[in-house]
N, C-alpha and C positions, 0 to 999 in steps of 0.2 A: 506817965506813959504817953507817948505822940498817938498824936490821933494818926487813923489810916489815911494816907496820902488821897487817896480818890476810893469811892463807892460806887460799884457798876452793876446793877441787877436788871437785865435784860434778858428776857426770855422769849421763845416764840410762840406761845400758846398766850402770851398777854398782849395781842397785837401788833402794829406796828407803829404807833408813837412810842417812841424816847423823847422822855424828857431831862435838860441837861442843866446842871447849874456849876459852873466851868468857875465863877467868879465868888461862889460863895463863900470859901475858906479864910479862918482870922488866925490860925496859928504856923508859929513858923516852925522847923526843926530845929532840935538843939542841935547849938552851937552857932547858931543865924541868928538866934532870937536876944542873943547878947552884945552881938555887930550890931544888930540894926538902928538906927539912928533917932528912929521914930517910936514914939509912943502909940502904947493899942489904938488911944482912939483916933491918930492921925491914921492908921493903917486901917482902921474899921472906916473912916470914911471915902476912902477910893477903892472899898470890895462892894460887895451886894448882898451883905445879911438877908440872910431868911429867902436868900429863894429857891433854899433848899426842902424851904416848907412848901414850897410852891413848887418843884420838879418831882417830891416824894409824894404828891397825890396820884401819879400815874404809876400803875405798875413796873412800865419800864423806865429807870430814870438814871442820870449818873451825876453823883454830886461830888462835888473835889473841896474835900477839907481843909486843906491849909493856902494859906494864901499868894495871893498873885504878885506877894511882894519876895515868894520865895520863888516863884516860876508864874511867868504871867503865859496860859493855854492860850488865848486870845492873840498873841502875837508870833511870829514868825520865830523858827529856833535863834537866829538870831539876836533876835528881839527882846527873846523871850525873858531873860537873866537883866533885872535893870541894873546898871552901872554908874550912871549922869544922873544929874538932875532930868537934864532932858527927856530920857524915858518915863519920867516920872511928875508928868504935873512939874517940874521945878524943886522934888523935891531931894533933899542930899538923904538918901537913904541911908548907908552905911560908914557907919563912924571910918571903918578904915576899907579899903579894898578888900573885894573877896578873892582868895587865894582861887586857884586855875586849878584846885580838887575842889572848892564849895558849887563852882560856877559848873562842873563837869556832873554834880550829882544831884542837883537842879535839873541837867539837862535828860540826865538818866531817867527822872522820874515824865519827864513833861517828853520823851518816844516812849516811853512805855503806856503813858495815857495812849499818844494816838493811834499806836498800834494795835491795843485793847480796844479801844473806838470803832476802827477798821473794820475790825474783824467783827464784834457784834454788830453793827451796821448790815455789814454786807451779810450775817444770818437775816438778819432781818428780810432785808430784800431778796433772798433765795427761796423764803417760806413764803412772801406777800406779795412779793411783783412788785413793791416800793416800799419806802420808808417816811414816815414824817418826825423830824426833830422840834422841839419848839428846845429851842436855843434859850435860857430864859435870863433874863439882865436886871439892873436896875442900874438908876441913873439919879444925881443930886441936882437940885433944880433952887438952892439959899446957898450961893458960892459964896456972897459978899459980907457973909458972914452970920452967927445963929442968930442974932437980932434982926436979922436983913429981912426984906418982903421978901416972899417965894417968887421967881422969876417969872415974865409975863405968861401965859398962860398959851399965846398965841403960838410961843415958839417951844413949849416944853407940855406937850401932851400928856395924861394919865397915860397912856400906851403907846407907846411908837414902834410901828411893825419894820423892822429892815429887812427888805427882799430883793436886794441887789443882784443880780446874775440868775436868780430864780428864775426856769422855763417856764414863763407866764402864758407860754400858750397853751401849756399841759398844767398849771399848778392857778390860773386866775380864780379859777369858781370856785377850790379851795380854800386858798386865801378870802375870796369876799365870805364863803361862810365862817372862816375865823373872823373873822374884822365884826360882823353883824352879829355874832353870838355874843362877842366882850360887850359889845355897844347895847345890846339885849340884856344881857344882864341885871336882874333887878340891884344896883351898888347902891346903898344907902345914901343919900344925898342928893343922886342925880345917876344918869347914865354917865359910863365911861367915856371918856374922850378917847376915842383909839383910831390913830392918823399911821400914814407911811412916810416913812423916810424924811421926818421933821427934826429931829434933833441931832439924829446920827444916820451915817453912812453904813449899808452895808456893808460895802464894796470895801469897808475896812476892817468887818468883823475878819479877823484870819481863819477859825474855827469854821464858818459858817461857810465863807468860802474854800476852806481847804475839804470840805464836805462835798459841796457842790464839784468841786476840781474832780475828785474822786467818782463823784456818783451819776453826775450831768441829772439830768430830769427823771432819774431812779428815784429822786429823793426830793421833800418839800421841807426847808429849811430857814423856817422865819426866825431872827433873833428877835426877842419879845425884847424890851425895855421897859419894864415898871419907872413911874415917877414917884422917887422915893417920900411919896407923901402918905405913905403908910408908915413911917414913922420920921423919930427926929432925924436929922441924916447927923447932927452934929453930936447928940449926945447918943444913939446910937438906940435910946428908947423904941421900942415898936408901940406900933396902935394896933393893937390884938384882934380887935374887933376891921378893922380894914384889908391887914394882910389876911384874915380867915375868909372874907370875903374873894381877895382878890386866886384866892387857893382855887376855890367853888366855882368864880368868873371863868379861870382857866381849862377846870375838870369839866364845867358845865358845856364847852365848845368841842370836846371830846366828838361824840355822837352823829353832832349834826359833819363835823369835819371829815371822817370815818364814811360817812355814808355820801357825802359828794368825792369823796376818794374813790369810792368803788363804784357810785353809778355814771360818773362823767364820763360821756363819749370822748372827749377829749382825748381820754389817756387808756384808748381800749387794750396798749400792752402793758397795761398795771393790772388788769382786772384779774 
C-alpha cells in the first residue's frame, strides 16, 4: 500500500508555528519506483530522513512522504519533475524517460501540496495576525566519500538559518531569539553551532520564498538546515540519541520565539 503522498495537520487552536518537512519522503509511486535508475540508498542520500521526527514535535506540521525524486516541492513547477542529470547532482535518474502522463501526475500532486499550504497558511494568519514556518532541512557535509573526514567545519555549520527576503525589520528579534535558543540549548557534546546563510542560499529555497512572495512580512520563514551529523549520511544509520536531542533543541525555541512574536513593538500589526 503507497504511503500518503503529504501529511498536513494544522489547526488554529495549536498556534501559529507550522512546522514543515517538504524533503523528508524515501518512497516513490508504483510504477516510478521501477524506472528509476538509482538505488534506495543513492536516493536516501540527497533527501533529509528523519526530519519528519523533527517537524511532528509541533502540533502544526506538514510532512511529505515520498520523495523529491518523484516531485522535488523545493523547486519551481518547472523544476520541479528532474529529467538531466543536471537537475540532479549529475545524477541519471531514470533508466528510460518519463512518459508526459508520469511527469503530469507528479505535477498533480506537487499544486495540490501548494494549494493545501495556501490555504492553511493563510487560516493561520486570519486567526493570529501572522504565521511562523520553520521550513526544516538537512544537508550532507562527507561528499568525498564514507571514509572521507566530515567537511571543515568553518563552512558547514550544526545549523544553518536561511533568511533571505525575510522582513528583517519586522522579523530580526525573532530570528535572534531562535538562533540564541538552538545555541542555548544544553546538545550533548557542546553548544550548537547555529550560523546564517553559511552553506546555502535562501534566496534559492523555492518553498520559502514562494511563502514569503505570498505572504510578505505576514509570515517568518527560516529554512532550518540540520548538519547531517546526526547520523550516517551514507549508510543512512541514525544516531538516536542526537536527532532526539536535535527534536528538544527545536521544540525547546518554541516559547521564547512565540513570546518575541507577540511582545515586539516592531510588528504592532501582528499583535
Amino acid at each position: 500500500m503507497e504511503e500518503e503522498f503529504f501529511e498536513l495537520s494544522v489547526e488554529i487552536d495549536k498556534g501559529p508555528i507550522i512546522a514543515t518537512a517538504i524533503h523528508n519522503g524515501h518512497e516513490l509511486r508504483q510504477g516510478l519506483e521501477t524506472k528509476c535508475n538509482l538505488s534506495p540508498e543513492e536516493r536516501l542520500r540527497e533527501e533529509d530522513p528523519y526530519t519528519a521526527n523533527i517537524a511532528r514535535e509541533f502540533g502544526n506540521h506538514i510532512v511529505v512522504n515520498r520523495s523529491r525524486f518523484e516531485v522535488d516541492l523545493n523547486r519551481s513547477p518547472e523544476k520541479a519533475v528532474y529529467t538531466t542529470p543536471e537537475d540532479a547532482w549529475g545524477l541519471q535518474v531514470w533508466k528510460e524517460p518519463l512518459s508526459e502522463k508520469e511527469v503530469k501526475e507528479s505535477l498533480k500532486m506537487y499544486h495540490q501540496f501548494y494549494n493545501e499550504v495556501e490555504e492553511k497558511i493563510s487560516t493561520i494568519i486570519d486567526a493570529h495576525g501572522y504565521a511562523i514556518v520553520y521550513d526544516v532541512h538537512s544537508y550532507n557535509h562527507r561528499r568525498k566519500g564514507p571514509d572521507s573526514p566530515a567537511a571543515n567545519q568553518k563552512d558547514n555549520p550544526d545549523v544553518d538559518l536561511l533568511t533571505a527576503n525575510i522582513d528583517m525589520d519586522v522579523w530580526r528579534p525573532v530570528l535572534n531569539k531562535l538562533k540564541k535558543s538552538l545555541q542555548d540549548y544544553p546538545f550533548p557534546g557542546g553548544r550548537l553551532d547555529v550560523r546564517e546563510e553559511i552553506r546555502f542560499k535562501g534566496e534559492k529555497s523555492y518553498f520559502m520564498q514562494w511563502i514569503l512572495n505570498r505572504f510578505g512580512s505576514k509570515v517568518f520563514v527560516p529554512s532550518i538546515e540540520f548538519k547531517k551529523f546526526y547520523m550516517d549520511e551514507w549508510t543512512g544509520k541514525v544516531y538516536r540519541d542526537k536527532l532526539v536531542h536535535l527534536q528538544e533543541a527545536l521544540k525547546h525555541s518554541m516559547p521564547l520565539v512565540l513570546h518575541e512574536a507577540r511582545v515586539n513593538q516592531e510588528i504592532p500589526e501582528l499583535l
